[in-house]
N, C-alpha and C positions, 0 to 999 in steps of 0.2 A: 602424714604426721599424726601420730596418738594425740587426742586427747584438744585438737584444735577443731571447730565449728567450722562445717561452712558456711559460707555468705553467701548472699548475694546482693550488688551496688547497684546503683543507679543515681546518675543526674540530675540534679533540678535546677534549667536554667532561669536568673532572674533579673527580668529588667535593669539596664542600666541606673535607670535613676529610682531605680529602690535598695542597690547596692551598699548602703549606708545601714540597711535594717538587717542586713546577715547573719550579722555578729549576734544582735538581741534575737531574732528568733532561732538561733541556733540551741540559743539557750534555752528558750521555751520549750522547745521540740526535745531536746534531750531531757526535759523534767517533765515533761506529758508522754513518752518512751523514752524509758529507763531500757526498755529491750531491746533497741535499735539504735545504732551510732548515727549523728550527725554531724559532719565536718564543714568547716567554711572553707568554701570557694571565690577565687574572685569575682564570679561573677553568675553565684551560683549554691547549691548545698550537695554534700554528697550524700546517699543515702546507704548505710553497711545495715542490712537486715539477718540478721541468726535466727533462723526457724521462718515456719511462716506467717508472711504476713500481705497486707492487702494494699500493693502499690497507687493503684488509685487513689483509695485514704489516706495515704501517708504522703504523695504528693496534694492532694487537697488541705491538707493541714498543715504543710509545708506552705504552701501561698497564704493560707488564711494568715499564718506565724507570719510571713513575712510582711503580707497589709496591715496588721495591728502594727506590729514596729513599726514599719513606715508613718505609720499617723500618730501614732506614740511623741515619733522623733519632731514630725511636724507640728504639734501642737504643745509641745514643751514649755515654749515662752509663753506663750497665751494661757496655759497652767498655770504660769508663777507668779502672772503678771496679776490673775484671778486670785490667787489666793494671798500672796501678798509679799 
């Protein structure tokens, strides 16, 4: 096909009971790479890379995204309750 990139994907599976923070760092991850697609999985991120790039790093930052969310999500109330 003219004029289409190729890829290439890969997996990142994650914790059940972090599943709840997918969504938020999906989002991070696609405004920290703007070059690479992230998709939400149930129970997981997809990763679509166009050109190269360093799968290591992009799953390390993939978990790091997903433990900020996670503690983001957990400490919410305790936020509100703090601030007022």
């Amino acid at each position: 096909m003219a004029g289409k990139k190729s890829s290439e994907t890969f997996e990142i599976d994650v914790p059940a009971s972090m599943s709840a923070a997918i969504d938020g760092a999906v989002v991070r991850l696609n405004g920290l790479h703007p070059e690479v697609d992230f998709f939400v999985l149930p129970n997981g991120i997809k990763v679509e890379m166009f050109g190269p790039h360093d799968q290591r790093l992009l799953k390390s930052e993939a978990f790091n995204a997903v433990y900020r969310e996670a503690i983001l999500l957990k400490t919410n109330d305790i936020r509100a309750k703090i601030i007022g």
